[in-house]
N, CA, C and O atoms as a GROMACS GRO file, in nm:
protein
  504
    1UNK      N    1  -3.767   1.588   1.569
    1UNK     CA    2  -3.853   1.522   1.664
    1UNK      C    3  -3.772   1.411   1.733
    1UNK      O    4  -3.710   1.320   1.678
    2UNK      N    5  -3.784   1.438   1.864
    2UNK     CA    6  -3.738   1.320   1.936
    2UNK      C    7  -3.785   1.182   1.965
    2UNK      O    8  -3.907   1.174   1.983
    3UNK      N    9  -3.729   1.090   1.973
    3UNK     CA   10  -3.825   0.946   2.023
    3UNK      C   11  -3.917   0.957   2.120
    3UNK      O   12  -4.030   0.909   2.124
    4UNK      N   13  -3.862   1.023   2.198
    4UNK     CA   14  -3.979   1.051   2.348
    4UNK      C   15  -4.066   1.120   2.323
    4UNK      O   16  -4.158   1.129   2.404
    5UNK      N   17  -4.071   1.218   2.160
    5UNK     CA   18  -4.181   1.295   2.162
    5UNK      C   19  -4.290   1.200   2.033
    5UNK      O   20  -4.405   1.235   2.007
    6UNK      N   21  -4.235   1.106   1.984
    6UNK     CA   22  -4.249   0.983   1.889
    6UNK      C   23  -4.348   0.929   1.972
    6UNK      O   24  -4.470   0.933   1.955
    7UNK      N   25  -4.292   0.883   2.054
    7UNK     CA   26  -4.385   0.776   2.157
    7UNK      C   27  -4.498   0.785   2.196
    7UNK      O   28  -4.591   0.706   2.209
    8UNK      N   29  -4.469   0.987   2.233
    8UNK     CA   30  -4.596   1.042   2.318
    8UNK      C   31  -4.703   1.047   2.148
    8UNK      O   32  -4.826   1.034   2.144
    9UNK      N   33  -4.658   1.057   2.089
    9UNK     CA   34  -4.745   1.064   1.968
    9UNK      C   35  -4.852   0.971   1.956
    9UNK      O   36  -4.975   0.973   1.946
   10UNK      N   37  -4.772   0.900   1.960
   10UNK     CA   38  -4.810   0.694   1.954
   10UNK      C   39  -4.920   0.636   2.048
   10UNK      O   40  -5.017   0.562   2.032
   11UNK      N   41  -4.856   0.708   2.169
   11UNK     CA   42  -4.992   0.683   2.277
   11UNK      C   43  -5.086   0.769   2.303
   11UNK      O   44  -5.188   0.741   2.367
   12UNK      N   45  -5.053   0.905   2.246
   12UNK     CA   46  -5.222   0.971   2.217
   12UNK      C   47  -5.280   0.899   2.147
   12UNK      O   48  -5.393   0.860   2.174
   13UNK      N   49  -5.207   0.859   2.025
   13UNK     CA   50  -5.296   0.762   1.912
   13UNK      C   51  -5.389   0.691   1.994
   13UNK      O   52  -5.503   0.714   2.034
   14UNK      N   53  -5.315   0.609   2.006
   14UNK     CA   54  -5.345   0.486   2.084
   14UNK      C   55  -5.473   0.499   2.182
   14UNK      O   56  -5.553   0.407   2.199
   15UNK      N   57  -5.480   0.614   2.238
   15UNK     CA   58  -5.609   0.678   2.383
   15UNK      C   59  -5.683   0.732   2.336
   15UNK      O   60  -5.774   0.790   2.395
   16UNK      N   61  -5.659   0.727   2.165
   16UNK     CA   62  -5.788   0.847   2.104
   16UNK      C   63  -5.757   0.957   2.170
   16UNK      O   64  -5.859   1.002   2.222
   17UNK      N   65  -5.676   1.013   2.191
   17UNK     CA   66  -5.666   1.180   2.258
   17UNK      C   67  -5.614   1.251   2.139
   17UNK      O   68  -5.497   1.271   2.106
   18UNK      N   69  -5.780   1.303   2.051
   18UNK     CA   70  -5.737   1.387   1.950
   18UNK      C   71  -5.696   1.526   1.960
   18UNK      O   72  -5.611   1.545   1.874
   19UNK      N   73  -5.711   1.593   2.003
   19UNK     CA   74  -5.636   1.727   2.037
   19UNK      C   75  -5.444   1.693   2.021
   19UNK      O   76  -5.361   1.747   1.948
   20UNK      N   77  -5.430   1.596   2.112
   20UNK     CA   78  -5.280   1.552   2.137
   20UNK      C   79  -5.239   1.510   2.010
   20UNK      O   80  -5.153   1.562   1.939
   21UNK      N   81  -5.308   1.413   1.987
   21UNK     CA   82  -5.214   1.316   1.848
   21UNK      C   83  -5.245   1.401   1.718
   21UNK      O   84  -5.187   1.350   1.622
   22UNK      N   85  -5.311   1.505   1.686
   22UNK     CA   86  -5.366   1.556   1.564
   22UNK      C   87  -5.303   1.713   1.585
   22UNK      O   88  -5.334   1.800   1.504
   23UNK      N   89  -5.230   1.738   1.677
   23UNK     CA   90  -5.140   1.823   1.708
   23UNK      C   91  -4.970   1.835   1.653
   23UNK      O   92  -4.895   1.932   1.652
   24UNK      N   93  -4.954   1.725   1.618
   24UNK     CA   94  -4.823   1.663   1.513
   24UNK      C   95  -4.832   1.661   1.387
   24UNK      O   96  -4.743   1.626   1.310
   25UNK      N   97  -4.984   1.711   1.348
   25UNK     CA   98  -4.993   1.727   1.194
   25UNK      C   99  -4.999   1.876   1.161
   25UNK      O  100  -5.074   1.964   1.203
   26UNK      N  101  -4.878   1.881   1.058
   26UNK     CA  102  -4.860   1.990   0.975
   26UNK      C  103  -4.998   2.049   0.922
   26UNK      O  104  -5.062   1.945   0.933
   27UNK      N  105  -5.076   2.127   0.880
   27UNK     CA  106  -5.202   2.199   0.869
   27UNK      C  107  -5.250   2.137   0.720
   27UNK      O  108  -5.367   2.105   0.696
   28UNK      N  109  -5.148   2.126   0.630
   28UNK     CA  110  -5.167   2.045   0.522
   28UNK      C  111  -5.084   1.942   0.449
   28UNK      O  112  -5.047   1.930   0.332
   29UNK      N  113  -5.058   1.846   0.603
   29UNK     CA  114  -5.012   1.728   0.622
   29UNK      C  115  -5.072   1.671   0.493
   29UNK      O  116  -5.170   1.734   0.453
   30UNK      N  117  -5.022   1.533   0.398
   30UNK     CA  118  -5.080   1.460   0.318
   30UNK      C  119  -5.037   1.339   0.392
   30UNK      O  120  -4.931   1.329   0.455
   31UNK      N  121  -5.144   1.232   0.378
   31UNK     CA  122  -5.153   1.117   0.452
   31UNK      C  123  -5.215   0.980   0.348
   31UNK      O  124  -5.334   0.973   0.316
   32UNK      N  125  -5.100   0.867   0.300
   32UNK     CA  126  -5.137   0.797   0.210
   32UNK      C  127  -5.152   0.670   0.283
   32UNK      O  128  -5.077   0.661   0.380
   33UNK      N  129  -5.240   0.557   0.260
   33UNK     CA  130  -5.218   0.444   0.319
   33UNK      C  131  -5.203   0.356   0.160
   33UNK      O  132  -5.299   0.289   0.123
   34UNK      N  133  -5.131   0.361   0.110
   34UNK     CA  134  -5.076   0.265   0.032
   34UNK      C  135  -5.177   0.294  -0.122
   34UNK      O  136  -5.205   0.412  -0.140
   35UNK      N  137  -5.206   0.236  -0.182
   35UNK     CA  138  -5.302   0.219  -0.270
   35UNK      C  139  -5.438   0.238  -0.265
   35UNK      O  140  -5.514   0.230  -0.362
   36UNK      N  141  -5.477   0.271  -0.110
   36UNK     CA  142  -5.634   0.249  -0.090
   36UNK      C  143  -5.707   0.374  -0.044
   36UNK      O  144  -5.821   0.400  -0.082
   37UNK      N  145  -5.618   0.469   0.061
   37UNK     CA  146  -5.639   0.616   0.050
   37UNK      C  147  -5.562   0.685   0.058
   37UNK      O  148  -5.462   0.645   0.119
   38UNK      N  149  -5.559   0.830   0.002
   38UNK     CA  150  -5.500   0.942   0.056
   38UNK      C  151  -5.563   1.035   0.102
   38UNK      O  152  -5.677   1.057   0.063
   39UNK      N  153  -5.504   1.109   0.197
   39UNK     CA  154  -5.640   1.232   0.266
   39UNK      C  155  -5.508   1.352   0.290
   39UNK      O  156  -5.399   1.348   0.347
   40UNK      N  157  -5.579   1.446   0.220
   40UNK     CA  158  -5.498   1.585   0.252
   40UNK      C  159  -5.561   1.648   0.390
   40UNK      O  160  -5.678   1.641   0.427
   41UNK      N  161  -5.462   1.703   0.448
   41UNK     CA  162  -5.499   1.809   0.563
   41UNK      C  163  -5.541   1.744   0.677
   41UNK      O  164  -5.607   1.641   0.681
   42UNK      N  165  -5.484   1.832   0.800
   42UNK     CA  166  -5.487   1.800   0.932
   42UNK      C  167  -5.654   1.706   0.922
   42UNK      O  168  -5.678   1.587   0.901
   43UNK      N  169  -5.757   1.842   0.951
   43UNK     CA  170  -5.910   1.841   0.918
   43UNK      C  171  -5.944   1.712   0.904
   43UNK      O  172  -6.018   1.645   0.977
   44UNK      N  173  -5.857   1.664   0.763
   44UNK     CA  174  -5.941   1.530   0.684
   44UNK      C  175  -5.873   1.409   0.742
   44UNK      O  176  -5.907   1.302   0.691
   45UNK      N  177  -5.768   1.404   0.856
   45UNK     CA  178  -5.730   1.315   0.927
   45UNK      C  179  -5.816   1.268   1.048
   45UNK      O  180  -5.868   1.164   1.090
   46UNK      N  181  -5.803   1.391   1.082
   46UNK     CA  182  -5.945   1.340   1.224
   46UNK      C  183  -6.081   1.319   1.210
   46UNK      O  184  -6.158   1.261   1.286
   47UNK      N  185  -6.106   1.384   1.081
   47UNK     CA  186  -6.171   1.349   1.077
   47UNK      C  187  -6.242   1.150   1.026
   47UNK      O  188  -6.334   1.077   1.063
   48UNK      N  189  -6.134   1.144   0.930
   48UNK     CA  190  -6.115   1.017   0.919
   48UNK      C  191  -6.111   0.916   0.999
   48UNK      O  192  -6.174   0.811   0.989
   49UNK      N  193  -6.022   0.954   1.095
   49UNK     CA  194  -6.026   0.902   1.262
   49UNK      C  195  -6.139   0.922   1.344
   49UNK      O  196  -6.201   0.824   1.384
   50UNK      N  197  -6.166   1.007   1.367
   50UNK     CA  198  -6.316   1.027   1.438
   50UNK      C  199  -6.406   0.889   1.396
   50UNK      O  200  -6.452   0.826   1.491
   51UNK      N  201  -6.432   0.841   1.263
   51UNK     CA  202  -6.496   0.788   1.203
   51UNK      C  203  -6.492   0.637   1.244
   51UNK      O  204  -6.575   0.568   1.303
   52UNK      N  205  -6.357   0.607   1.188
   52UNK     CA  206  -6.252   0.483   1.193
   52UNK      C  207  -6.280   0.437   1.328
   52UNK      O  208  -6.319   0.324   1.356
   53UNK      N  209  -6.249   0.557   1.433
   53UNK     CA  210  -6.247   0.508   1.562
   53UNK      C  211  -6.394   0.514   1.692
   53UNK      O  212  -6.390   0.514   1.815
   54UNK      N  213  -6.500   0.518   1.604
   54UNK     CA  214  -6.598   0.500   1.653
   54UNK      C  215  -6.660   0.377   1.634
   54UNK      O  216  -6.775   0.358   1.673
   55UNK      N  217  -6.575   0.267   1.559
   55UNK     CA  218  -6.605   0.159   1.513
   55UNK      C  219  -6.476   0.028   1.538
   55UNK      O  220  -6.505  -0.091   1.556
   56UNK      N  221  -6.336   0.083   1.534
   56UNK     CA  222  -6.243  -0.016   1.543
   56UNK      C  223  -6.142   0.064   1.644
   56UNK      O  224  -6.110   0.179   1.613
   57UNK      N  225  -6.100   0.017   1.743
   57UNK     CA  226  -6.017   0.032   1.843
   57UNK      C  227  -5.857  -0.005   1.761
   57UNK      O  228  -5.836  -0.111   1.701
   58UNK      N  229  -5.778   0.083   1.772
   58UNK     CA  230  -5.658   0.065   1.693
   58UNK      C  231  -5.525   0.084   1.741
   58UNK      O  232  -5.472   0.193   1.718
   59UNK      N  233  -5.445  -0.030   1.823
   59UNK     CA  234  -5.335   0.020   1.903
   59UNK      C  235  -5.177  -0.062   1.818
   59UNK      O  236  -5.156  -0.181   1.793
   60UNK      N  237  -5.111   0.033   1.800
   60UNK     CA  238  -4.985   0.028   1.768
   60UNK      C  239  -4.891   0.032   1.836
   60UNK      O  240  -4.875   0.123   1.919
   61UNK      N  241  -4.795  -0.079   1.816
   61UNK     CA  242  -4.642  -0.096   1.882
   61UNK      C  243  -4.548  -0.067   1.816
   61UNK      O  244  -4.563  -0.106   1.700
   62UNK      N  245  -4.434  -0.004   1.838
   62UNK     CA  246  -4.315  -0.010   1.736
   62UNK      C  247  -4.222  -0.192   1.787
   62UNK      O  248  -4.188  -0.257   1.885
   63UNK      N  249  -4.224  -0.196   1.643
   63UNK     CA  250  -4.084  -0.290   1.648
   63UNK      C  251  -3.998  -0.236   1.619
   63UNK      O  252  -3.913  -0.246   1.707
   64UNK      N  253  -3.952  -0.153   1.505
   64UNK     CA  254  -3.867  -0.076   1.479
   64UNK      C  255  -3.811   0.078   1.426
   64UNK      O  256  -3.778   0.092   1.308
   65UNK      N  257  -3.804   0.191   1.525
   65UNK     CA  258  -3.811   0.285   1.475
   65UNK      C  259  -3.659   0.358   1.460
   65UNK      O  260  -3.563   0.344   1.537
   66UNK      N  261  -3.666   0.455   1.318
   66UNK     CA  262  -3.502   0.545   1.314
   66UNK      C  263  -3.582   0.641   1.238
   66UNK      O  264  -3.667   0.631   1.149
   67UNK      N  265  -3.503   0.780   1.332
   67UNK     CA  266  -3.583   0.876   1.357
   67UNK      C  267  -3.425   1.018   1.308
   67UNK      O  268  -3.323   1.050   1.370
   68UNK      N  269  -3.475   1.056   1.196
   68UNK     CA  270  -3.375   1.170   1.207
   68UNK      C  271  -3.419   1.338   1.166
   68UNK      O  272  -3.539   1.353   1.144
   69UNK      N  273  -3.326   1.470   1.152
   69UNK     CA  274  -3.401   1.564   1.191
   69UNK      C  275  -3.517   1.556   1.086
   69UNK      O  276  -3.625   1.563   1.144
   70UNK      N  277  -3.529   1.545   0.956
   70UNK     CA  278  -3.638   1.542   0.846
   70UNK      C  279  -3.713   1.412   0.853
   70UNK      O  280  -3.832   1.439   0.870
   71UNK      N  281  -3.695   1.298   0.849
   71UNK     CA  282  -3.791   1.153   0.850
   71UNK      C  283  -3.783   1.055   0.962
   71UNK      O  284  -3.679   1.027   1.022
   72UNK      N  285  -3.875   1.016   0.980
   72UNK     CA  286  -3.918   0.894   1.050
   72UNK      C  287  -3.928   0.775   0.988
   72UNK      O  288  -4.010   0.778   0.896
   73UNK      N  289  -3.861   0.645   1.009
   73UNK     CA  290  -3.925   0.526   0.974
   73UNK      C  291  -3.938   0.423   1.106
   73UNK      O  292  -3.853   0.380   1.183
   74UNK      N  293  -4.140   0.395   1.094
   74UNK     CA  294  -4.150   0.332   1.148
   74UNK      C  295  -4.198   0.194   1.143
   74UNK      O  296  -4.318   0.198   1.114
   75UNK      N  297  -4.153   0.067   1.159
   75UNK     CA  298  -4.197  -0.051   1.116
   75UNK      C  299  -4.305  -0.091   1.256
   75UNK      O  300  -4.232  -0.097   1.356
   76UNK      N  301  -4.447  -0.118   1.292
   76UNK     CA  302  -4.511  -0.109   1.390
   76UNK      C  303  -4.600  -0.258   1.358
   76UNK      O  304  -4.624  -0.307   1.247
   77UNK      N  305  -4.633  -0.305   1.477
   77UNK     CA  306  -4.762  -0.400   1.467
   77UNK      C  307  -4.862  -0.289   1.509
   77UNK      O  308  -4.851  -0.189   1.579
   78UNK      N  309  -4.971  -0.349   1.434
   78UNK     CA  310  -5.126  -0.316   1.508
   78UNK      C  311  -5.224  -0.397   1.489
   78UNK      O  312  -5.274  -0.445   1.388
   79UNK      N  313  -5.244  -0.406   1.594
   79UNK     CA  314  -5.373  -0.451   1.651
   79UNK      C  315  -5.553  -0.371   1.625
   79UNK      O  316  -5.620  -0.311   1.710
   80UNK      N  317  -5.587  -0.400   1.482
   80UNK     CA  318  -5.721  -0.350   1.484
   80UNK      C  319  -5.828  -0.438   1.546
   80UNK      O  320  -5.812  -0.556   1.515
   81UNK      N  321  -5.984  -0.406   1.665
   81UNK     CA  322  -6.025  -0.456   1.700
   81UNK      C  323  -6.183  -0.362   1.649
   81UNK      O  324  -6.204  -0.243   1.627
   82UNK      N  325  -6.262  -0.470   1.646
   82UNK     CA  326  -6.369  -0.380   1.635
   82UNK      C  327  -6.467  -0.396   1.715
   82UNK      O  328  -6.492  -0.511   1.752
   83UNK      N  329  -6.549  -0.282   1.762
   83UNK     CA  330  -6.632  -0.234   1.868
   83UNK      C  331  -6.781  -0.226   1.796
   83UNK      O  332  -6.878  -0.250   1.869
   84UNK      N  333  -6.800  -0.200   1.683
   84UNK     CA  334  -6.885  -0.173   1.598
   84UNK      C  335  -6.921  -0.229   1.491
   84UNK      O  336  -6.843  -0.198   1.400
   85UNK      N  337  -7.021  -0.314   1.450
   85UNK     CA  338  -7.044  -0.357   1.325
   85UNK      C  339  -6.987  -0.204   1.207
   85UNK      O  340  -6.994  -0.084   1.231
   86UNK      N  341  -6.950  -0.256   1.118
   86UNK     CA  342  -6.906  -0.168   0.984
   86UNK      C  343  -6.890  -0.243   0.869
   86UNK      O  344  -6.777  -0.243   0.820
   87UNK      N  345  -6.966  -0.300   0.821
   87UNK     CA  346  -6.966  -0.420   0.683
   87UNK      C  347  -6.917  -0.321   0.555
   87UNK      O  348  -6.851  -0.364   0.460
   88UNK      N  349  -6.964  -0.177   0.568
   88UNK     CA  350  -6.922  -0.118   0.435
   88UNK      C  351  -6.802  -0.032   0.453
   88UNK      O  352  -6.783   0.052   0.364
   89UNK      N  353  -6.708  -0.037   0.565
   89UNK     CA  354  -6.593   0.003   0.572
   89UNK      C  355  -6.550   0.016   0.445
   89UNK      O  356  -6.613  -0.058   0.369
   90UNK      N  357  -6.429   0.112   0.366
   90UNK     CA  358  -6.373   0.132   0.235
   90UNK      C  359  -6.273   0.056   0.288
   90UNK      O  360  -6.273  -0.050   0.225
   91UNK      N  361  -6.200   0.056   0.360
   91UNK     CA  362  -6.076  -0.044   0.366
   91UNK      C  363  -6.118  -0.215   0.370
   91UNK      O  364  -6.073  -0.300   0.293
   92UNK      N  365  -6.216  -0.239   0.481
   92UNK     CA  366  -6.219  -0.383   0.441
   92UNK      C  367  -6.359  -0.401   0.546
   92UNK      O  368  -6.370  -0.308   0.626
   93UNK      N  369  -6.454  -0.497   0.553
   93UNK     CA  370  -6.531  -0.512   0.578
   93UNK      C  371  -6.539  -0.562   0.725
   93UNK      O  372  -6.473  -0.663   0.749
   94UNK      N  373  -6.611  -0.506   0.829
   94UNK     CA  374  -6.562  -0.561   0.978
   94UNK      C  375  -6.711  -0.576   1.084
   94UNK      O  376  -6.811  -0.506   1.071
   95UNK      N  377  -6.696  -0.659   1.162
   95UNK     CA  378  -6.784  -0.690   1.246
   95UNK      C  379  -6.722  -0.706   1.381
   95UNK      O  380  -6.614  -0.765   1.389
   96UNK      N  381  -6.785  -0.653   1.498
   96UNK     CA  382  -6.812  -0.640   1.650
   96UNK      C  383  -6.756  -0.751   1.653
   96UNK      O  384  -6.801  -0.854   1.604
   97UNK      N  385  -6.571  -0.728   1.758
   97UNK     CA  386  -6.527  -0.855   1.767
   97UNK      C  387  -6.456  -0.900   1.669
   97UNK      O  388  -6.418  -1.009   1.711
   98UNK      N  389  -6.404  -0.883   1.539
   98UNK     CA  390  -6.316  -0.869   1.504
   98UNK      C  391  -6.230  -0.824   1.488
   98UNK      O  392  -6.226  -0.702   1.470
   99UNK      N  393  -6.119  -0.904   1.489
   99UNK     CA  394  -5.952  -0.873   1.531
   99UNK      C  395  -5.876  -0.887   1.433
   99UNK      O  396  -5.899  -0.988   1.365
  100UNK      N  397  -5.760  -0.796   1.386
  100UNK     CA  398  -5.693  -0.827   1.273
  100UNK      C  399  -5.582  -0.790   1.281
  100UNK      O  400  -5.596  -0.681   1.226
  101UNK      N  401  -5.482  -0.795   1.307
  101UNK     CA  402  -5.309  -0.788   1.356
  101UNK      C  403  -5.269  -0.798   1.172
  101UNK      O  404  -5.315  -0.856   1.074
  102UNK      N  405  -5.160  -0.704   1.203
  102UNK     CA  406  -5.024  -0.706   1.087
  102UNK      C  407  -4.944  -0.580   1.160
  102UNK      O  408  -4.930  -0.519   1.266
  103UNK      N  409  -4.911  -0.585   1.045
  103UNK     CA  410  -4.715  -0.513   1.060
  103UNK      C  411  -4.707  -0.435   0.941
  103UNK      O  412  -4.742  -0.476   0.831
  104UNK      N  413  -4.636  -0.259   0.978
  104UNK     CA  414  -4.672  -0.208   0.870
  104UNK      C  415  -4.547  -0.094   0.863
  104UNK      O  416  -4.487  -0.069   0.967
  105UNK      N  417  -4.513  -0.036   0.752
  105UNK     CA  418  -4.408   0.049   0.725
  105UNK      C  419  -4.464   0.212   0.712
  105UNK      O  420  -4.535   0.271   0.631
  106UNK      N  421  -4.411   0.241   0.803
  106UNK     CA  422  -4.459   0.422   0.809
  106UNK      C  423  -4.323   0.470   0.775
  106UNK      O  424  -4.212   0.438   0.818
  107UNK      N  425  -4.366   0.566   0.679
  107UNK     CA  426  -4.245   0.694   0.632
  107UNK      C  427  -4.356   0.817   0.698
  107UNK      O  428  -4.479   0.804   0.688
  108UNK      N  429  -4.269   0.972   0.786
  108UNK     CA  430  -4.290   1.042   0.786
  108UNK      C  431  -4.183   1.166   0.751
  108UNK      O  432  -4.068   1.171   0.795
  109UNK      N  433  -4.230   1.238   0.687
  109UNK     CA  434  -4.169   1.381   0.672
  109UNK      C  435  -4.186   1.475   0.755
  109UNK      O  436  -4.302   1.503   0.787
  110UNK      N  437  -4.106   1.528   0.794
  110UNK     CA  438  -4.117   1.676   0.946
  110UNK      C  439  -4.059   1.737   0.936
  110UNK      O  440  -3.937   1.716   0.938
  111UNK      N  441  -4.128   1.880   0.917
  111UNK     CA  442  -4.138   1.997   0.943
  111UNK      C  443  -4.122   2.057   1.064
  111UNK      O  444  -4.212   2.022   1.141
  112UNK      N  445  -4.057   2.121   1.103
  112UNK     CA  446  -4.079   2.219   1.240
  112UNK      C  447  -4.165   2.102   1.317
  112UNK      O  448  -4.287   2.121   1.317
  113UNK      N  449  -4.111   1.966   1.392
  113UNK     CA  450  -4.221   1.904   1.470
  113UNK      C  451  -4.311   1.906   1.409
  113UNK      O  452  -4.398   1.927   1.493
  114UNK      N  453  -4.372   1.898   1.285
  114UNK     CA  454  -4.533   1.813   1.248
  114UNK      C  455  -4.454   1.771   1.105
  114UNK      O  456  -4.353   1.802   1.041
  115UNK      N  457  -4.592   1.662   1.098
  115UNK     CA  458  -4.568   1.602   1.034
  115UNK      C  459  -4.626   1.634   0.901
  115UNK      O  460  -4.749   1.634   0.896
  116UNK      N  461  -4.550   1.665   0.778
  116UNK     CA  462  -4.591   1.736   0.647
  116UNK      C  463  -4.661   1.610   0.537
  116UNK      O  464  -4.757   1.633   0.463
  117UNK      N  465  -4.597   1.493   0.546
  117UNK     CA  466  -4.600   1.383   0.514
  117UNK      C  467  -4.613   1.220   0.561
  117UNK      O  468  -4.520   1.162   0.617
  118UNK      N  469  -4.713   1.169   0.538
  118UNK     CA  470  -4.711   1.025   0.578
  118UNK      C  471  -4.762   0.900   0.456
  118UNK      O  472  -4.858   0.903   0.378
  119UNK      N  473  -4.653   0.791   0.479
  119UNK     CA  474  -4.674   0.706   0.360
  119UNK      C  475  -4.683   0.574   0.469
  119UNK      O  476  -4.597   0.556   0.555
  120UNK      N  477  -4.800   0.487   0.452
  120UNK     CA  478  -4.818   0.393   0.479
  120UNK      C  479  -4.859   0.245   0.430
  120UNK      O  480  -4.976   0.216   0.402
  121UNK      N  481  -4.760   0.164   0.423
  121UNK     CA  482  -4.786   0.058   0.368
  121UNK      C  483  -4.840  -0.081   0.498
  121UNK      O  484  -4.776  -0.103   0.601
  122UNK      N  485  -4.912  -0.124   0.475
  122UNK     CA  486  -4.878  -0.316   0.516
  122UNK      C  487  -4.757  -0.388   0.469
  122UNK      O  488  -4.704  -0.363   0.361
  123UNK      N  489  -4.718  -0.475   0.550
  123UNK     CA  490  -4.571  -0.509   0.551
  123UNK      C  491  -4.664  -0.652   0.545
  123UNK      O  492  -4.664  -0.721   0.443
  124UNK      N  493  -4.719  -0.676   0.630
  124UNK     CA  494  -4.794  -0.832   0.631
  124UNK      C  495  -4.903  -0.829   0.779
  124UNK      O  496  -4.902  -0.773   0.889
  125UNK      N  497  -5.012  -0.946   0.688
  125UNK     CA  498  -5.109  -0.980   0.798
  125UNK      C  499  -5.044  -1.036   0.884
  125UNK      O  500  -4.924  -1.050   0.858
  126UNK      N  501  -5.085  -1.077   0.991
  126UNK     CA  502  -5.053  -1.175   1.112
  126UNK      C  503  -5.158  -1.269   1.165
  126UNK      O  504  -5.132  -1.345   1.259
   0.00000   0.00000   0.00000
């Protein structure tokens, strides 16, 4: 995977254009965010997202990415904002209008262009 095809990844994310960004996942991609979830399979990503993003607007920047033919590491800010009351969120509790910035460490594994693997940590709030 190339950076330019990295990017375009990043800003489907970013536009909610699920067809596009859920198109980079391997069919039974595994997807960890640190200690708090893991979700197997394309399916259980968007769907996750579907969810996530009917409630918190979520845009990511790279600060630092190195990209070779098997892994990705990406060190990114994001900017979560929320659109939607969600007090019982599993990750953390959020209300309409709240904003929450940090910085976070993505490992990906790739396959043939998708992504087989993703490990995500927080690096720090902001």
């Amino acid at each position: 995977m190339t950076r330019d095809e990295f990017e375009a990844y990043l800003a489907a994310f970013n536009r909610e254009d699920f067809p596009t960004f859920s198109s980079y996942y391997a069919e039974e991609v595994e997807f960890n965010l640190g200690d708090r979830k893991q979700i197997i399979g394309r399916q259980g990503i968007i769907d996750f997202y579907r969810e996530v993003k009917q409630h918190i607007h979520e845009a990511l920047t790279i600060i630092d990415l190195v990209i070779t033919p098997t892994r990705i590491a990406l060190h990114n800010g994001t900017v979560f904002t929320t659109i939607k009351d969600w007090p019982d969120f599993e990750l953390w509790p959020t209300m309409k209008g709240d904003v929450r910035r940090i910085e976070s460490i993505n490992l990906y594994e790739v396959e043939d262009g998708r992504f087989t693997r993703i490990k995500s940590a927080r690096y720090k709030q902001l």
